[in-house]
N, C-alpha and C positions, 0 to 999 in steps of 0.2 A: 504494500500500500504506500505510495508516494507521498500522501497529506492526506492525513483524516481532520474532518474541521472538529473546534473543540465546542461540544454541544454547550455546555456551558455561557461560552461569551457568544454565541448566535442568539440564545434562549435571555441572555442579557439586554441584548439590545434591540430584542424584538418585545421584549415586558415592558417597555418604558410605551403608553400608549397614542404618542404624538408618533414617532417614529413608528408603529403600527398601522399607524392611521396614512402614513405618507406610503408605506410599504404597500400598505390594501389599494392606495391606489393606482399603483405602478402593476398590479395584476394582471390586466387587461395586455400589458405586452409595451402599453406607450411607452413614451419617452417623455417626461414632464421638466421643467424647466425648476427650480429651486421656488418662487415665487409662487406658483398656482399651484405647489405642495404645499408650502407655506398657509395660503389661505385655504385649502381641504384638512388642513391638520390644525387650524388657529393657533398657528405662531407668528411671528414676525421674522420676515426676511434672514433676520441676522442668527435667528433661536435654529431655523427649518434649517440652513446653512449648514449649521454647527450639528447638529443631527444626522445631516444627510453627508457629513465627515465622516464620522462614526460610521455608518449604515456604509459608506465607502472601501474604509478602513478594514471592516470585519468582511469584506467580500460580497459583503449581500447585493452590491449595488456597480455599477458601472456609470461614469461619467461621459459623455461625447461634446466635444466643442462645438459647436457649428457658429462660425465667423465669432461672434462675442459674448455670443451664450454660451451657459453650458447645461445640460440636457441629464437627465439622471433617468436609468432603467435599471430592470433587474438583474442581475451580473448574470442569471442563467436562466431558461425556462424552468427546470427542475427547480428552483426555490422559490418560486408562485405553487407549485404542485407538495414542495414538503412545508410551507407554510399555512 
């Protein structure tokens, strides 16, 4: 096995329920921008951000630049399916 993820800090940063809430809606497959996660989770810009570091950091999440945005999905389809 080359990397088992540690269920542990997945199950961390999926309890906290703004980050939840931003995760539920990257579901569907989109690609949502930091801001209109922001306002489906009721945070502010800088909170959802800071979150969607985290949610980054632990793999959950994948980033894509397009020109001076930046676009946030789910790093795999399999973690819409084990969530």
């Amino acid at each position: 096995m080359e990397h088992a993820p540690c269920i542990s800090q997945i199950a961390t940063l999926l309890a906290d329920p703004k980050r939840s809430a931003m995760m539920w809606a990257l579901m569907d497959g989109t690609a949502r921008q930091a801001e209109e996660l922001a306002l489906l989770a009721g945070l502010s810009p800088s909170s959802a951000n800071a979150h969607l570091g985290r949610l980054s950091a632990g793999g959950l999440l994948k980033v894509e630049a397009r020109g001076r945005k930046r676009f946030f999905r789910l790093a795999a389809p399999e973690i819409g399916a084990a969530v």
